[in-house]
C-alpha positions in Angstrom: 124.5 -232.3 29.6 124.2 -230.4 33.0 122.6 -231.8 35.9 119.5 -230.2 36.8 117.9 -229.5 39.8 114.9 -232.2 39.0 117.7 -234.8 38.2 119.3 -234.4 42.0 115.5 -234.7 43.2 114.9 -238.2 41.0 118.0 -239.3 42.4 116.7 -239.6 45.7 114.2 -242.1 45.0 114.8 -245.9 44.0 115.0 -246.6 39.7 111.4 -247.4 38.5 109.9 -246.2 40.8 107.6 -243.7 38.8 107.7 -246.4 36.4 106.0 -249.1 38.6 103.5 -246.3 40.3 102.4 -245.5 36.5 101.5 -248.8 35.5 100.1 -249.7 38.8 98.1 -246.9 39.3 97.4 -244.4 36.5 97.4 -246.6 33.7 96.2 -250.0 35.5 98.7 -252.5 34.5 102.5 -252.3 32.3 100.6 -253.3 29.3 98.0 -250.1 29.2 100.7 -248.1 30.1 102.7 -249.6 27.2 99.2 -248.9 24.8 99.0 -245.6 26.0 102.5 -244.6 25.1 102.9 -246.0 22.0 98.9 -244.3 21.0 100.6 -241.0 22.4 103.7 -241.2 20.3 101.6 -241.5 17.1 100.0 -238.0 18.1 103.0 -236.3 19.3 104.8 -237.1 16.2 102.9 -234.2 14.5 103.5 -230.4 14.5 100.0 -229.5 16.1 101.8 -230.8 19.2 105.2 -228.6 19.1 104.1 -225.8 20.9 101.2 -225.7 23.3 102.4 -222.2 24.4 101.9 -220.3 21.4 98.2 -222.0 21.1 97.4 -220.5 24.5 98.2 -216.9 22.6 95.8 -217.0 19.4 92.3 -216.0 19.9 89.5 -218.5 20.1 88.6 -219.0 16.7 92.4 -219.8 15.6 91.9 -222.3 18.7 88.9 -223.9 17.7 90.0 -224.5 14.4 93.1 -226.0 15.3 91.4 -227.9 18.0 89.3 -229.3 15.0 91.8 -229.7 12.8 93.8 -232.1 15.4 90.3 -234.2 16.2 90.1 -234.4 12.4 94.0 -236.0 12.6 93.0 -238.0 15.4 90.0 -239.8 13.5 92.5 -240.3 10.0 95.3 -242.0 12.1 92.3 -244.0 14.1 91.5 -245.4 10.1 95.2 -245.7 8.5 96.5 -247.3 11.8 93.4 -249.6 11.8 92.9 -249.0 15.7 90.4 -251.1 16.9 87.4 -249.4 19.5 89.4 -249.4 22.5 92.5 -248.0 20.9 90.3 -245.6 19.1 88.8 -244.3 22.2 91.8 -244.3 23.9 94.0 -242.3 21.0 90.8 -239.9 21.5 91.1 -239.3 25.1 94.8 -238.8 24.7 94.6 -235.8 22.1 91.7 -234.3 24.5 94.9 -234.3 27.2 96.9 -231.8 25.6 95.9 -228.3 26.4 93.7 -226.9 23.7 92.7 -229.4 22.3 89.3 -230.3 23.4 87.1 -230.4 20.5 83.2 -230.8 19.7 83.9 -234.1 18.2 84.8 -235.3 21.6 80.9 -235.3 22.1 80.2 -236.8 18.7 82.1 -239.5 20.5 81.3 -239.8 23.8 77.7 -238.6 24.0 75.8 -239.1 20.6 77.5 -242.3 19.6 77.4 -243.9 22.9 73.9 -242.8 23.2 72.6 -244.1 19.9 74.1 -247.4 21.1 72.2 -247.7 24.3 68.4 -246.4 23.5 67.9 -247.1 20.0 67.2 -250.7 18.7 70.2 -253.0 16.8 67.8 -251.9 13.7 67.5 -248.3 13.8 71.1 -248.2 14.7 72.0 -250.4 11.6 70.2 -248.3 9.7 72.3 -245.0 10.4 75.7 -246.7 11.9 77.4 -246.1 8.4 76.7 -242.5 8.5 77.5 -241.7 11.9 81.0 -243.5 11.4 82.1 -241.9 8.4 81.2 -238.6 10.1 78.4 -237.6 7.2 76.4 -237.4 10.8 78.5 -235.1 13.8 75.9 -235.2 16.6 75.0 -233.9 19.7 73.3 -234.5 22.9 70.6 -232.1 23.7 69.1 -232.6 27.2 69.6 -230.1 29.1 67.6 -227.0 28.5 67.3 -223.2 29.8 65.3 -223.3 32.6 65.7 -227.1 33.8 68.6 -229.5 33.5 69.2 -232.3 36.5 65.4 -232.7 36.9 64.4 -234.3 33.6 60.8 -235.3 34.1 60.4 -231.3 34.5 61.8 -231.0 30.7 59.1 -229.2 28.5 60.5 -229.5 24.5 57.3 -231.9 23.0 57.3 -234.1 20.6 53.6 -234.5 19.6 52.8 -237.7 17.1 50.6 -236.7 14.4 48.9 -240.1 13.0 48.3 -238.8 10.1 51.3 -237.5 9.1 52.8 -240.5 10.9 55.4 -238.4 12.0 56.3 -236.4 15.2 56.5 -232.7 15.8 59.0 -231.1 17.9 58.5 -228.0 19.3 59.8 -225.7 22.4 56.6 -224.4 23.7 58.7 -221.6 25.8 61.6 -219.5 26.6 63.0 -222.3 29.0 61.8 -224.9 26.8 65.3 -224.1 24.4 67.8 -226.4 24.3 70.6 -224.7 26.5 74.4 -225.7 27.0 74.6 -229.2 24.7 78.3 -229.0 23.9 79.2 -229.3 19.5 75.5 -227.7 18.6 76.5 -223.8 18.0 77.9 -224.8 14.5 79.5 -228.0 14.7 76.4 -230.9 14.7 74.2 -231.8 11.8 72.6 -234.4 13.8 70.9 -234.2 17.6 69.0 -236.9 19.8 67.0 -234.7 21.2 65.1 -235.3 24.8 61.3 -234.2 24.4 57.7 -235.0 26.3 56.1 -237.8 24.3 52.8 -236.7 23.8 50.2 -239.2 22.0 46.5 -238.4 21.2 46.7 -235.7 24.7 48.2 -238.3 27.0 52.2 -237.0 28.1 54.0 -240.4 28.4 57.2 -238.8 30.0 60.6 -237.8 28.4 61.7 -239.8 25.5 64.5 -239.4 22.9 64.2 -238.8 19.3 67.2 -238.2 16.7 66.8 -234.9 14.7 68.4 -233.6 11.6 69.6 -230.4 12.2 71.6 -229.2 9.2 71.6 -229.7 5.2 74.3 -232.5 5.1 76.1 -230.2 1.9 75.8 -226.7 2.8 75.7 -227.3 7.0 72.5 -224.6 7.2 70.4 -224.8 9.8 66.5 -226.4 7.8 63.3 -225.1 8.6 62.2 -224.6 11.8 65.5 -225.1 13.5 67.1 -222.2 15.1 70.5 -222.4 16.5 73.4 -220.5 18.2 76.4 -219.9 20.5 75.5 -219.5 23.9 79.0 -217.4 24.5 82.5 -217.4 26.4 82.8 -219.9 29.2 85.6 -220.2 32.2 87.5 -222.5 29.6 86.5 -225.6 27.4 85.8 -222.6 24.6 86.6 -224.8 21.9 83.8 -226.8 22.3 81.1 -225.1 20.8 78.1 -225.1 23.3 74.7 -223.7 22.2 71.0 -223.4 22.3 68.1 -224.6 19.9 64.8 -223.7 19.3 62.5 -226.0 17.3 59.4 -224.3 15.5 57.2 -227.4 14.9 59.5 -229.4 13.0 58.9 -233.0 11.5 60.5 -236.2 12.6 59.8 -239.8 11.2 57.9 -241.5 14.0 60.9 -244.1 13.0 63.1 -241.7 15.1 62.2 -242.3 18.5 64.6 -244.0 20.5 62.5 -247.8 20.4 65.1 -250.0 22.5 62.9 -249.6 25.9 59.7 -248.1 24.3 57.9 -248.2 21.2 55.1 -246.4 19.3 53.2 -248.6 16.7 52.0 -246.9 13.1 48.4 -246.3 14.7 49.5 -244.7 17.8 50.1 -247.1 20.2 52.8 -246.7 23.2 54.5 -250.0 24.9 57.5 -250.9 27.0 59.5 -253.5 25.6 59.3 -256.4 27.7 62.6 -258.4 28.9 64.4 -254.7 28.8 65.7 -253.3 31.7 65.1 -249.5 32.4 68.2 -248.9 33.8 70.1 -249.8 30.7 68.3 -246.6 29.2 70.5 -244.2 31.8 73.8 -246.0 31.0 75.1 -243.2 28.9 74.8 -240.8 32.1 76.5 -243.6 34.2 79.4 -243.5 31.6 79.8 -240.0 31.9 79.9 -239.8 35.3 82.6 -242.3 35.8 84.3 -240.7 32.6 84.2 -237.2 34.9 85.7 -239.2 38.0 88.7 -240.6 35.5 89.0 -236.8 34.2 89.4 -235.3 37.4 91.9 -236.9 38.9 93.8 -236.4 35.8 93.2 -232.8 36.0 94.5 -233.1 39.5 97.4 -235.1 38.6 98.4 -232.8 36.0 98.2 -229.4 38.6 100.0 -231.8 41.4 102.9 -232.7 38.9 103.2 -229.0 37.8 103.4 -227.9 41.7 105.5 -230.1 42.7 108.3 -229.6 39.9 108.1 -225.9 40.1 107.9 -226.3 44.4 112.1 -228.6 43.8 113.3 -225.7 41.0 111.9 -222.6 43.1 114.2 -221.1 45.7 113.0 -218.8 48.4 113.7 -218.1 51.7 117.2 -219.1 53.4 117.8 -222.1 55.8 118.1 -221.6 59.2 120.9 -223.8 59.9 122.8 -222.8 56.7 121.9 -218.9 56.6 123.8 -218.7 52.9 121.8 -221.4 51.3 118.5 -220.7 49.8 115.6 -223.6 50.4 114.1 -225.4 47.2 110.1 -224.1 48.1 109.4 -228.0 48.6 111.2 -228.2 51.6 108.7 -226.0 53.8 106.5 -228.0 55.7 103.4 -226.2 54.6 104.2 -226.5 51.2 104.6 -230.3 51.3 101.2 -230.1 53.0 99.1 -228.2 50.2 100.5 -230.6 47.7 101.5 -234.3 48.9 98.1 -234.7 49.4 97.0 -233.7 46.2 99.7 -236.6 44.9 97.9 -238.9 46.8 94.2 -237.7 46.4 94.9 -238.1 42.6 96.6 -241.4 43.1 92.9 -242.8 44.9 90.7 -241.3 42.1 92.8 -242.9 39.0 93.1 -246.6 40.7 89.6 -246.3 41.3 88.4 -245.2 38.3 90.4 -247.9 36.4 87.8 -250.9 38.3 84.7 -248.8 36.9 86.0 -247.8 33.6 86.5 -252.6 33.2 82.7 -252.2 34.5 81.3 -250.2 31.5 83.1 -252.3 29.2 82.1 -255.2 30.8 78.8 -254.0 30.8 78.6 -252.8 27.4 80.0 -255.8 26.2 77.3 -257.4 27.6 74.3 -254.9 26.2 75.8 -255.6 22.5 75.5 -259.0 23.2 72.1 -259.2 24.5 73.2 -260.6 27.5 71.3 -259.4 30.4 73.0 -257.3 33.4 71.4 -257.7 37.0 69.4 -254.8 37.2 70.3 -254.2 41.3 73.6 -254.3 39.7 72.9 -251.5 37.6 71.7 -249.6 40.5 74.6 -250.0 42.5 76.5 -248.6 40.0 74.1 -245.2 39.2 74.6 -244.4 43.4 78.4 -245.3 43.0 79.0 -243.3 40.0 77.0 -240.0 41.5 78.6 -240.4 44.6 82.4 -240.3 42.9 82.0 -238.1 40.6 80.9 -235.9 43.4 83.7 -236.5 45.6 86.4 -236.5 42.5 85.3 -233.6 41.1 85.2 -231.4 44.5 88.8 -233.2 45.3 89.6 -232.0 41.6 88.5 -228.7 41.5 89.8 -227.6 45.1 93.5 -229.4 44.7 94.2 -227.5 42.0 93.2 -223.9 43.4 95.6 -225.0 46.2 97.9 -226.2 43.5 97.6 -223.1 41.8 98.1 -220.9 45.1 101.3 -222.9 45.9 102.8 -221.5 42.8 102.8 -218.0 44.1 102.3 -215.2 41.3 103.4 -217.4 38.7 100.9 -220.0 39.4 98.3 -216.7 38.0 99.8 -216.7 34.4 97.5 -219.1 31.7 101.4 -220.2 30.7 101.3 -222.4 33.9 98.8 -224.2 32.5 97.1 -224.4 36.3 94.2 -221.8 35.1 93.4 -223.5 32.2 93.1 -226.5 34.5 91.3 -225.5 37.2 88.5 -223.8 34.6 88.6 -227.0 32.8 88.0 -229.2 35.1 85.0 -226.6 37.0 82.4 -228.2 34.1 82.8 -231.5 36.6 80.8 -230.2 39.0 78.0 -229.4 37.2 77.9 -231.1 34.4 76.1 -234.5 33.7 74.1 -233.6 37.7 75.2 -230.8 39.7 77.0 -232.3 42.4 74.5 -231.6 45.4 71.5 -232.7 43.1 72.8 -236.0 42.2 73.9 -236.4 45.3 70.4 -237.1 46.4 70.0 -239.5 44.1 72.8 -241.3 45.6 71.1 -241.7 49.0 67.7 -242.3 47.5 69.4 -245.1 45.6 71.6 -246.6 48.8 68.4 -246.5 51.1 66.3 -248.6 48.4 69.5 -251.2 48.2 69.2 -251.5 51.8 65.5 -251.9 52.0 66.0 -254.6 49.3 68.8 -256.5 51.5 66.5 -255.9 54.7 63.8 -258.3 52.4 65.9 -260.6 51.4 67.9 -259.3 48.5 70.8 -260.9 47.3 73.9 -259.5 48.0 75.5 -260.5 44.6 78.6 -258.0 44.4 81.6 -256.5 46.4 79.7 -253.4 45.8 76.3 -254.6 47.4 77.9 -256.8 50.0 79.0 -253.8 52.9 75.2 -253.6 52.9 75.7 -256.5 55.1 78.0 -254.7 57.7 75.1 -252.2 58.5 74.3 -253.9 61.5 77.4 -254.8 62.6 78.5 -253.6 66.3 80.9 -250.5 66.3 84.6 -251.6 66.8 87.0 -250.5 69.3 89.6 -248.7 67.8 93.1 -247.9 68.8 94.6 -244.3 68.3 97.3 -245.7 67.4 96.2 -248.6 65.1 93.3 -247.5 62.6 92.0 -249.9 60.1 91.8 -246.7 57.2 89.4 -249.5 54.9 86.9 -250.8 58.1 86.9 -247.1 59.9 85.5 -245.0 56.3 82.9 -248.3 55.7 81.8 -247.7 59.8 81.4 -243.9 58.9 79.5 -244.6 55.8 77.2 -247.2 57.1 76.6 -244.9 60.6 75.5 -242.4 58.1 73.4 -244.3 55.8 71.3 -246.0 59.0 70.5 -242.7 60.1 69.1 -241.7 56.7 67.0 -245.0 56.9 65.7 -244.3 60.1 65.0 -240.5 59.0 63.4 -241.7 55.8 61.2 -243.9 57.9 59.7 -241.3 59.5 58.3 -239.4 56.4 55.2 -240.8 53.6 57.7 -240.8 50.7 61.4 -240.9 50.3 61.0 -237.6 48.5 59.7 -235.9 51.1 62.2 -237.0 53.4 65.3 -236.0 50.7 63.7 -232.5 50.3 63.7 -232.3 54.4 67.2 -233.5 54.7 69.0 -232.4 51.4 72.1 -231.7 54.1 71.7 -235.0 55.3 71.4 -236.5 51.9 74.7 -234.9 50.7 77.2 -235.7 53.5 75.8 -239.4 53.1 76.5 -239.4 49.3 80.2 -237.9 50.5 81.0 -240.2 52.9 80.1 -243.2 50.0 81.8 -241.9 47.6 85.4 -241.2 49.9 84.8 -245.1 51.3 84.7 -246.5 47.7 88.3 -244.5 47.2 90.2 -245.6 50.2 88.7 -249.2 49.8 89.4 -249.5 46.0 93.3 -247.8 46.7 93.6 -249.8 49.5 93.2 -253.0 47.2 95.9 -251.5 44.5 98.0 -251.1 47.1 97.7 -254.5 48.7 98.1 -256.1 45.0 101.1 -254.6 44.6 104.3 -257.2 44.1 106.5 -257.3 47.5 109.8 -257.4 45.4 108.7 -254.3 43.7 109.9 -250.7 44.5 106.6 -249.0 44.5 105.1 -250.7 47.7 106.2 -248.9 50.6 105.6 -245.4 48.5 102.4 -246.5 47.6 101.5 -247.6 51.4 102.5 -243.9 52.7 100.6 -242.5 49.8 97.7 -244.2 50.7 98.1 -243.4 54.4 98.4 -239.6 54.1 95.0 -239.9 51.7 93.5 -241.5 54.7 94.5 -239.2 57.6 94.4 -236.0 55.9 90.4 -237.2 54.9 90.2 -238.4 58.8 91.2 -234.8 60.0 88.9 -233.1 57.7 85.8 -235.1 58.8 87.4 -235.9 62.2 84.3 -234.8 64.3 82.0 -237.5 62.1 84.8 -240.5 63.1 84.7 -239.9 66.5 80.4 -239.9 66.9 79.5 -242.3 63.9 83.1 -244.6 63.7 84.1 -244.7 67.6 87.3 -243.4 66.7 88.8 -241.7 70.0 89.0 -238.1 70.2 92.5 -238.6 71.5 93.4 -239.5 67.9 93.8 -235.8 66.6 97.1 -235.6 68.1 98.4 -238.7 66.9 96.6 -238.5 63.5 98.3 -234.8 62.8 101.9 -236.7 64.5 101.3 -239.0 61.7 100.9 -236.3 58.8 103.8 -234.6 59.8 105.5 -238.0 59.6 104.2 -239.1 56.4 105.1 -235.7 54.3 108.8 -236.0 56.1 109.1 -239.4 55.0 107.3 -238.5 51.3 109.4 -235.4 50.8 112.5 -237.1 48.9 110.6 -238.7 46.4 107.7 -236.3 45.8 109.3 -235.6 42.7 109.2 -239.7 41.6 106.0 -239.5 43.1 104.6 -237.3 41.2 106.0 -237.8 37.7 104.3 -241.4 38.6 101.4 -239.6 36.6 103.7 -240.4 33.1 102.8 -236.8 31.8 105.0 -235.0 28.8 105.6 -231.5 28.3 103.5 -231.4 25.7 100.8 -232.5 27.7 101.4 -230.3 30.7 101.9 -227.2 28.4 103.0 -225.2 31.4 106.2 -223.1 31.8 106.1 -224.1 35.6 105.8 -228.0 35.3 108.9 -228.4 32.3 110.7 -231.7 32.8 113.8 -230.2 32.9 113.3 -227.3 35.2 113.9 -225.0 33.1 110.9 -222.5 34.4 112.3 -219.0 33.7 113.3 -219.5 30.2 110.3 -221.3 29.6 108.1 -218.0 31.2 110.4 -215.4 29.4 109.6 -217.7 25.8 105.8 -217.4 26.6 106.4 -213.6 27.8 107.8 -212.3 24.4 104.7 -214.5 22.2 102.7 -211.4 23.8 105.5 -208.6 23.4 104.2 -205.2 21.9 105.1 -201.6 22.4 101.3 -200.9 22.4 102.0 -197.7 20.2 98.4 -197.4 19.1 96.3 -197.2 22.3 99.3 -194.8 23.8 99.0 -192.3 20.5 95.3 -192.6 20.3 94.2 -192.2 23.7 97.2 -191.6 26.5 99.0 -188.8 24.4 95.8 -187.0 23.8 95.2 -187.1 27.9 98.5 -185.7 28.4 98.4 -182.8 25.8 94.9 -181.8 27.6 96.3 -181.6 30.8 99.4 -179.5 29.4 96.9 -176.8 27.6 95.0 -176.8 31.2 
């Protein structure tokens, strides 16, 4: 077998290394790696999986179904492989990974089932848990309507209870009052929890939940009252079905409200449960948010291993001290730039996201146990999951335009597989709290911790505990010795004593966040880009010294540090100290750091443990081989066209030859 160009490239870097950064970083430790490979093999051993490409060519119903069809396979080997939950939800996320394949049972999944598990009591879920895991129920979760979807105490879809009937009726009193955007309820869901105004003898208790039967479990028409449909074509995710709902005064069992945090008695009578913590009731939305943080930087680890393959097999350009050899792309400075940051950006958002993924399972764990979880701990974690999926997501979405734009005119084509990524991973931003909404939820959240610690509030976690730096005098840094971990805490803590002292000045926090939404954002930022260097600082640190990893892994971190200090440079020097003689040294540094990364950005990247058949791009092949690969995609869409050119060019031309 000939030696390719991305075998001369993986010979520059030390054996294992990929290995070692893959089970370090993406996957967490050798054994998840080893889990995830073997879960991957079982779906990769069937014919859905061959070719990717030609999927990309049918039209978007042949896509849906075969997305369907391959969550359908997903759930049979889940039962005749006897996976238990956390291989099951892992063997899920991994058929989600290949392009295409994102189907409306993810939500099923990830939204109705997770959310029937937090708000609804052990017995109400007892009594429906068969159904919903033998898929007689496919739900969805229907939030968000037309005109309001991040400000939920503005929702307006009612659920009035009729004590007579001892039954509640939902109803969308308006146009914006219709459901709007809940992904799997165009055709695919027989079953909704649906988020309505509790409304009980004329007093509006708030937004509650309430589970609704959409569809005749045998025939899957829409009953009485319900009125369903698509909402049309997106940027990408099309094979998730996303639609809107109208209710017409339709009939629930009072039984169906969500009773875990609030209940309402036979005669009409509303409670909180006591001994229940609120905060439990949003943990589905935490879950998410961290799920979008793990999502993007595997979006961006996907474009960055593309880009960089495609940047080692593409020549262009000839060397100036060898005029007769042509340069491998990668080996432009600028080039290195636009995308050995990306490697390391996606590097910080997958290490990280592995300590919060343990949390929700810890946490969880915990919920189905009837343990309690510290409520202030709960809070942390709502202002640490808005603030990274904020800074994830925008790291996401922009790294892969420049991904995409480092491909040159190929990077266009939907057989690179970078469009389809970038309008993939777009939903991030907005989805589950548009990034600069939540974002003020993230300060509103930090400034309460910090009042709490100010009284006498326990810090219990390392979470909570940089609370206790926020008085701490500003350091005297060194250009050329920076402390990356202590100089993004300084930033962050600069930032979030200002907002306290702003805050201060106003009657009510919201007041103050509707004054100082700018404010409010950058402080949400600058959390959420301490939490990354401080948790990939830590993986780095952990690593083994006998390793091979280390070193790579050090400079990786370093170039995510000083390419995030010259961004926000003019915020280190007033909030952090940092000298402003540092810009020339910090950019020496970079041009250091990609000199030294350059040999094994190849190794580096294929650190993310991505197939082909995940990838699905012409540009990103293991073995280099790009233009065949682009030729084979070119001829699934080959055609003379003879139609349109007899039935409307020839015409054209015989007009103008009579003229």
């Amino acid at each position: 077998m000939s030696t390719t160009i991305l075998d001369v490239e993986r010979r520059k870097s030390p054996a294992g290394l990929s290995t070692e950064l893959a089970e370090t970083f993406y996957h967490g430790s050798r054994a998840k790696r080893e889990q995830f490979r073997r879960l991957r093999a079982l779906l990769e051993a069937h014919v859905l999986y061959d070719d990717g490409q030609k999927l990309l060519s049918e039209p978007i119903e042949e896509q849906r179904k075969r997305a369907l069809r391959m969550s359908c396979l997903s759930e049979k080997l889940i039962l005749t492989h006897k996976l238990n939950e956390e291989e099951a939800d892992l063997l899920r996320n991994i058929s989600y990974e290949f392009s295409g394949f994102e189907s409306p049972i993810l939500l099923h999944n990830a939204m109705f089932t997770k959310n029937i598990k937090s708000i609804f009591t052990p017995e109400q879920q007892a009594s429906w848990g068969s159904s919903i895991e033998s898929f007689k129920w496919l739900g969805c979760y229907a939030q968000t309507e037309l005109g309001h979807g991040s400000n939920l105490r503005s929702l307006e879809t009612t659920a009035m209870f009729l004590p007579d009937q001892d039954k509640f009726e939902l109803h969308s009193p308006t146009l914006t009052s219709y459901k709007y955007w809940p992904g799997a309820l165009a055709s695919t869901a027989n079953m909704a929890v649906v988020y309505a105004r509790l409304l009980v003898h004329g007093k509006d208790y708030g937004v509650h939940s309430f589970l609704l039967q959409l569809r005749d479990f045998e025939t899957h028409q829409t009953l009485p009252g319900i009125t369903v449909g698509h909402i049309g074509r997106k940027i990408a995710f099309n094979n998730v079905d996303n639609g809107y709902l109208k209710l017409d005064r339709v009939l629930i069992p009072r039984t169906n409200m969500a009773m875990k945090f609030s209940t309402l008695s036979r005669d009409g009578v509303y409670s909180s449960v006591e001994g229940v913590k609120r905060e439990i009731s949003y943990f589905t939305m935490l879950q998410m948010r961290y799920n979008m943080m793990f999502m993007s930087g595997k979006c961006l680890s996907k474009a960055a291993l593309i880009a960089v393959r495609y940047s080692a097999v593409r020549l262009q350009g000839l060397s100036a001290t060898e005029p007769n050899k042509e340069l491998q792309i990668l080996d432009y400075q600028t080039q290195q730039h636009r995308l050995l940051p990306r490697v390391a950006e996606s590097y910080a958002i997958m290490t990280t996201s592995h300590k919060y993924t343990a949390f929700c399972a810890d946490a969880t764990a915990m919920v189905d146990n009837g343990t309690e979880v510290d409520s202030i701990v709960l809070t942390m974690a709502h202002a640490s999951s808005c603030a990274l999926k904020i800074v994830a997501s925008e790291l996401c979405t922009n790294g892969i335009e420049v991904c995409r734009r480092a491909c040159g005119g190929h990077g266009y084509l939907q057989s690179s597989g970078l469009p389809e990524l970038l309008g993939y991973a777009a939903q991030f931003v907005t989805a589950e709290g548009e990034n600069y909404v939540i974002s003020q939820q993230t300060s509103r959240t930090l400034v309460k911790l910090l009042q709490g610690y100010r009284k006498g509030m326990a810090l219990s976690t390392p979470d909570l505990q940089v609370l206790g730096a926020i008085d701490a005098p500003l350091p005297k840094w060194s250009a050329s010795n920076i402390d990356y971990v202590a100089i993004f805490q300084r930033r962050f803590l600069a930032l979030l004593k200002e907002f306290e002292a702003t805050a201060k000045r106003y009657k009510s926090m919201d007041h103050a966040i509707q004054d100082n939404l700018i404010e409010s954002h950058h402080l949400a930022l600058s959390y959420g880009k301490y939490v990354l260097v401080h948790e990939f600082a830590a993986a780095v640190n952990a690593l083994p010294a006998s390793g091979v990893a280390k070193p790579h892994a050090r400079n990786l971190f370093e170039l995510f540090c000083v390419t995030q200090l010259q961004h926000d440079f003019g915020d280190f020097v007033s909030l952090a100290g940092l000298p402003s003689s540092t810009r020339s040294v910090l950019h020496k540094r970079l041009v250091d750091l990609l000199a030294t990364l350059r040999p094994h950005a190849v190794a580096l990247a294929e650190g993310f443990d991505h197939t082909d058949a995940t990838l699905n791009s012409t540009l990103g092949r293991a073995d280099g081989r790009v233009y065949e690969a682009l030729m084979k995609s070119s001829l699934l869409y080959a055609s003379d066209d003879i139609p349109a050119f007899t039935e409307y060019l020839q015409p054209l031309r015989q007009l103008h030859a009579r003229l």
